[in-house]
C-alpha angles and dihedrals in degrees: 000000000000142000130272109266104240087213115084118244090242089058089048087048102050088040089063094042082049094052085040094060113025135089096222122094122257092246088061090040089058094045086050088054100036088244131124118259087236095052079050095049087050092050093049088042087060113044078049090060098035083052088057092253092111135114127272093276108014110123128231115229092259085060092044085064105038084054094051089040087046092048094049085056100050089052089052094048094053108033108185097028110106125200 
């Protein structure tokens, strides 16, 4: 399903508060950080959603994991059928 993050979730965390509240642009932000705008951009998407301001559809990180843990049970439950 994905791969583990190898930033905390502190550090994720203090990297959006620090795009939130600072005057800077998010390309000079990442630099700062020694992390890719995009991962940046990604980071920033999903504390939006997870904070209600997403789009019809768009998942919050809890549902992200209910999905994943859903989807692992339902793999365990019917071994040999494929999706």
């Amino acid at each position: 399903m994905g791969r583990r993050s190898k930033y905390s979730a502190e550090f994720r965390h203090d990297a959006v508060e620090l795009v939130r509240n600072s005057e800077d642009s998010m390309r000079r932000i990442a630099a700062d950080l020694g992390v890719s705008q995009e991962t940046l951009r990604g980071w920033v998407n999903q504390d939006r959603i997870d904070r209600g301001e997403g789009k019809p559809g768009e998942l919050t990180s809890a549902e992200k994991q209910e999905l994943v843990r859903l989807r692992r049970e339902n793999a365990r439950l019917a071994p040999g059928v494929t999706s």
